[in-house]
N, C-alpha and C positions, 0 to 999 in steps of 0.2 A: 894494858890489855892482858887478860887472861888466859892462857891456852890450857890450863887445867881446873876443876873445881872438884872438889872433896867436899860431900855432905856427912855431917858426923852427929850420931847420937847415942844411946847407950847399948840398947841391943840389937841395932838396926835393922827392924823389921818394920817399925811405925814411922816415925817423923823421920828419921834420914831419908829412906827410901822413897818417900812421898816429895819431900825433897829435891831426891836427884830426879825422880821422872818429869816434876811440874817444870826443873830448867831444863830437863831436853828438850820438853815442849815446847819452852819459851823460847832455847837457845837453839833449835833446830837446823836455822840456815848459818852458822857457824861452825867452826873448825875446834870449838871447846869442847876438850872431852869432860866429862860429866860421872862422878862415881858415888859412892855412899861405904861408909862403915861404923861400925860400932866400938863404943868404948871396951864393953863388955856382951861383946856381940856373940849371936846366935847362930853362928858360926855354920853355914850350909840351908838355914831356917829359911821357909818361905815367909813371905812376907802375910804380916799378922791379918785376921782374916777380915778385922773389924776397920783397918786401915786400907787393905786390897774394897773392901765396900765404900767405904768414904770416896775412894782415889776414883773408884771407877763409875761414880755418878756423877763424877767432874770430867769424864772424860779420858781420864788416866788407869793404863793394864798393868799392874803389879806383878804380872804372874808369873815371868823372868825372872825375879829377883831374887837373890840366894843371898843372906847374910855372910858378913864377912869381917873381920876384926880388923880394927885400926892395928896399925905398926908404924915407924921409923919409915920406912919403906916408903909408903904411902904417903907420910907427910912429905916427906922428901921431894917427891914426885908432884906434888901438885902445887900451883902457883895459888890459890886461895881457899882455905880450908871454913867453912859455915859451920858453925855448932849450932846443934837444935837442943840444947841441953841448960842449963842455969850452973851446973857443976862445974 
């Protein structure tokens, strides 16, 4: 069982973030905490505008989410980390 999950992409503003909100969604009545960051991330960046539209005709509000760079830290901290990336 997981009690953490790290989404991670490059600048996380598109696919990460879409990412962590579609498993809040899904992971809702659970005790798993849910996050996102970027390789080379956008560091404070809301979420991209064409990704915040995609997300949110499926139901999902982007408009929380503040980019944030991956670290040591983070990996540390989280029991399963998802790459949205081929790199």
């Amino acid at each position: 069982m997981f009690n953490s999950i790290l989404v991670v992409c490059a600048g996380n503003i598109c696919r990460s973030p879409i990412g962590e909100y579609i498993l809040k969604t899904l992971l809702d009545e659970t005790n798993i905490t849910i996050s996102s960051a970027g390789l080379t991330a956008l560091v404070g960046k809301s979420a991209d505008d064409v990704a915040s539209s995609i997300a949110k005709s499926r139901g999902i509000d982007l408009s929380r989410h503040s980019g944030r760079q991956v670290n040591s830290k983070l990996i540390a901290e989280n029991d399963l980390i998802l790459v949205m990336e081929q790199r």
